[in-house]
N, C-alpha and C positions, 0 to 999 in steps of 0.2 A: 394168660395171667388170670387166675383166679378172683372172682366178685369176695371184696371184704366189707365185714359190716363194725363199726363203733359202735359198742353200746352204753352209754352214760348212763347210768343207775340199772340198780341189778331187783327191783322188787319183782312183785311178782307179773308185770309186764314187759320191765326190761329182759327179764328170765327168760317169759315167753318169744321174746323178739330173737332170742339167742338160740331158743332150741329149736324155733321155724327156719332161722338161715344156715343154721349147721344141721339140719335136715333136708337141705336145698344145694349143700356140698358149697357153702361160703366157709370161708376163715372169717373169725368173731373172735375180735379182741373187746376186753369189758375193762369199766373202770368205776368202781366202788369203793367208798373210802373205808365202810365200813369194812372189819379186819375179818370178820367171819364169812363176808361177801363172798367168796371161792369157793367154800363149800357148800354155802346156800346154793350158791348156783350150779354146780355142778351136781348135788343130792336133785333139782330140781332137775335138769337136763335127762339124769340117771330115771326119773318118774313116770318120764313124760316120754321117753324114747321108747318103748314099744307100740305105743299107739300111734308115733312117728314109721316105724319099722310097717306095720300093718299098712299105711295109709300111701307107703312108698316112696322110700327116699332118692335121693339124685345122687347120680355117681361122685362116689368120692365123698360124701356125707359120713361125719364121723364127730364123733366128739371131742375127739382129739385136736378136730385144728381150733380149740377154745384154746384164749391165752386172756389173762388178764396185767395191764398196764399200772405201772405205779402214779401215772399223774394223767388227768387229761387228756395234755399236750403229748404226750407220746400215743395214747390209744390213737388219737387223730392221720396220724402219718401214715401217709399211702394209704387212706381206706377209698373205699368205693362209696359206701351211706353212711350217715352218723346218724345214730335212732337215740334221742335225747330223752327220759323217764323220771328225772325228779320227782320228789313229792309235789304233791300241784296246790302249791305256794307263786304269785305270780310273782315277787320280790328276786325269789331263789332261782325260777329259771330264767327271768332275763339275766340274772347272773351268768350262770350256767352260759346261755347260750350267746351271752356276748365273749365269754371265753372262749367255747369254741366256734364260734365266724372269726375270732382274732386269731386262733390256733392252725384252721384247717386250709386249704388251698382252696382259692374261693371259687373255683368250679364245682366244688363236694357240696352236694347238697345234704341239709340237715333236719328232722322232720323229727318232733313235738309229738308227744305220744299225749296230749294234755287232752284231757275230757272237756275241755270246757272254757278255757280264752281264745282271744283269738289271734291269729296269727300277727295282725297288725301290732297288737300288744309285746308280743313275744318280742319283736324282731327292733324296738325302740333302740335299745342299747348299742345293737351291733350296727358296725361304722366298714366295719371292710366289703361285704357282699350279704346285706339283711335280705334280699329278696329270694334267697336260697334258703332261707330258714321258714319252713311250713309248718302247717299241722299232719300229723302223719298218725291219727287216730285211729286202733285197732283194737279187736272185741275179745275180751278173755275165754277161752284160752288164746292166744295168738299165735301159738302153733299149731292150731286146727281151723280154728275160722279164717275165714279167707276175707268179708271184711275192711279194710282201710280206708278212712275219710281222706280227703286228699283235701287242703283249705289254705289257699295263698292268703298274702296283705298285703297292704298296699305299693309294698316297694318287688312286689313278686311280677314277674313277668308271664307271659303265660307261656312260654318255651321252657321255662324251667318246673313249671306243674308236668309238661307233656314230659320232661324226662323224669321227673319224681314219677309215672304215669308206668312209668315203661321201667323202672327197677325196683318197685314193687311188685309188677309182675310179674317178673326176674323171682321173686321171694314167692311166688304163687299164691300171689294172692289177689284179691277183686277190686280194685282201687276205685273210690268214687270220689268224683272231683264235686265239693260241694260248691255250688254255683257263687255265693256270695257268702261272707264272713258273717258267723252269728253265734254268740252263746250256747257252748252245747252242741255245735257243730247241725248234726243234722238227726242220725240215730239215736244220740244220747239223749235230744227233745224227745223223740216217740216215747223212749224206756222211762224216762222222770214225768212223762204222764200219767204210764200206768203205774208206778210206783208210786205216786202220790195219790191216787184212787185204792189201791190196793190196801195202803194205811190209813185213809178214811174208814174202808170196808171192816179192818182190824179193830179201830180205836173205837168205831160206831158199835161193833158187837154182833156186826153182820156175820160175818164170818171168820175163818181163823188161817194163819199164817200157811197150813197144809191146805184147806180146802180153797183158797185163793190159788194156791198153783196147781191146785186140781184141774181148778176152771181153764188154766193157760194150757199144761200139761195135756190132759185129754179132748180140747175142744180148739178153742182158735190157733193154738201154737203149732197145733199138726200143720194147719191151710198155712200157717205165716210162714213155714220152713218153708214150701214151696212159691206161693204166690202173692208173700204180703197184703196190704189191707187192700188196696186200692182193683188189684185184682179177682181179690176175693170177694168184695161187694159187688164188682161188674157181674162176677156169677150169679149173683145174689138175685139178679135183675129179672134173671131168665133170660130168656132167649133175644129181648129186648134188652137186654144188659143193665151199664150203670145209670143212663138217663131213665129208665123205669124203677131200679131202685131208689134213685133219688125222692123221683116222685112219690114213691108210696111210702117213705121211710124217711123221707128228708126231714117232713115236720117232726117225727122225734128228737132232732136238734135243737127245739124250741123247750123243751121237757126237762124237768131237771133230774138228769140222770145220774149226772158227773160233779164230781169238788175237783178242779182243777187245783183249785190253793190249798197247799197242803195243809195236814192237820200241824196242830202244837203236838211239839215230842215230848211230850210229857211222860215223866217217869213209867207210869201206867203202861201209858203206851211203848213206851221202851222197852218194858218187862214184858209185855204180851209179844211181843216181836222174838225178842230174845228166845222167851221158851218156846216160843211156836213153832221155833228156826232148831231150836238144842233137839225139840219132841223127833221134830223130821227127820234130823240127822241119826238117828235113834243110837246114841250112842259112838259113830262111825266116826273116824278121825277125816280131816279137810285132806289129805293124801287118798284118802281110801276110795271117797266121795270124788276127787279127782279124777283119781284113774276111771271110775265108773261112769263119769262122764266122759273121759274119754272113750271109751268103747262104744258109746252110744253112737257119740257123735262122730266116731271114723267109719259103724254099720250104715249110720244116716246119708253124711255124704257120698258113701258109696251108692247108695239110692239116687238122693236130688240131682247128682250129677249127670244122670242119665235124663233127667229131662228138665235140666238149664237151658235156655235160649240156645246155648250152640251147638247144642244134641239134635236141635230139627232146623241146623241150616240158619239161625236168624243171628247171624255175625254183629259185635257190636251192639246187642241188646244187652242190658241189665238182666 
């Protein structure tokens, strides 16, 4: 029998959750209230499937086993996962997801694509089986990054992370179980730091919406695709690694390098974003720029996966 996925809300994550499990040969049924929802998604699906085709799909991968549900409660029946996508409203998805822990057969586990509450929150409302309702947080595009925060609450057991753990991977993707619940989860903290530094650097005059992802682009973002921060400053150390870089480089922590608190979005500064954002795009439509990022990122991974932890033997690393 066939792995099926529910998808509750069709934006452009839900999208993405659909065109990664029918690229992985699941049946994906969706359910969207809105009336255009079908062809959104399937114009989206149609976008993003060649970069799907290059990067290699699982037998029986098709777009054809897309169906969309007229209510909820019917998307729910006999699935395998339910990947929950509302606007992230916290009112609307305990809604949301007390309907479906009331709807689904309470061994289906159900997983929050939410940036940013936390699971304990989410799962208040539901009364049938709340500790199957997780955070199931993944990186746009979500049919190519691999990816997903894994983040229980308080009524979650940890047998049921270890199967969210194991059908995630099923979706191939990189599940990380974030150790304890937190605002933000875990990656989305790193990215709204330097986001908020970035629009300091903008609103200060320092520099502009291009030459900021110049700096990410041709200089750190290269090392972070492979070896993240913590990696990359061990190198830093020399041959003595991270306790020598600490030492010679720690005191600049004391330094006022960084505005962690973000600036005021002031008009100004809104405008300066905007056109810095319109300049780069140089005219390109968000499809265009889509697909151009995908090509990057299916040459990329073809690269970093050659030398992931389990390309030299080290099973079970990050």
């Amino acid at each position: 029998m066939s792995q099926r996925l529910a998808v509750i809300g069709t934006g452009v994550i839900g999208n993405g959750w659909i065109a990664r499990a029918l690229a992985q040969g699941w049946e994906v049924v969706a359910f969207d209230p809105a009336p255009d929802a079908p062809a959104r998604t399937r114009a989206f699906v149609d976008n993003a499937w060649p970069a799907l085709e290059r990067l290699g799909l699982a037998k029986g991968a098709s777009p054809a086993r897309l169906s969309f549900a007229e209510s909820l409660e019917i998307a729910v029946e006999g699935t395998t996962l339910i990947q929950e996508n509302v606007p992230e409203r916290l009112e609307l998805k305990r809604e949301i997801l007390a309907a479906l822990d009331a709807a689904a057969a309470p061994e289906v586990l159900i997983g929050s694509s939410t940036s940013g509450f936390k699971p304990s929150d989410l799962q208040r409302d539901c009364t049938r089986a709340p500790g199957r309702v997780i955070v199931a947080h993944p990186f746009n595009p979500v049919y190519l990054l691999p990816l997903v925060e894994l983040v229980g609450g308080a009524a979650t057991e940890p047998e049921q992370l270890d199967a969210a753990r194991t059908l995630y991977r099923e979706l191939e993707m990189r599940p990380l179980v974030v150790r304890r619940e937190i605002e933000g989860h875990l990656a989305d903290r790193l990215m709204e730091a330097l986001w908020r530094e970035a629009l300091h650097l903008v609103n200060d005059g320092v520099a502009t919406t291009e030459e900021v992802d110049a700096a990410v682009v041709y200089g750190c973002g290269l090392r972070w695709s492979l070896m993240g921060t913590f990696l990359t400053f061990h190198l830093a150390g020399g041959e003595a690694g991270m306790r020598h870089m600490l030492e010679q480089f720690g005191p600049a922590l004391k330094l006022p390098w960084t505005k962690l608190e973000a600036p005021e979005l002031s008009d100004e500064l809104i405008d300066k974003v905007v056109e810095g954002c319109e300049y780069q795009a140089a005219g390109r439509p968000v499809s265009e720029l889509d697909r151009r990022r995908d090509d990057f990122l299916v040459e990329l991974l073809g690269l970093v996966q050659k030398y992931w932890p389990e390309a030299e033997g080290l099973e079970g690393r990050i």
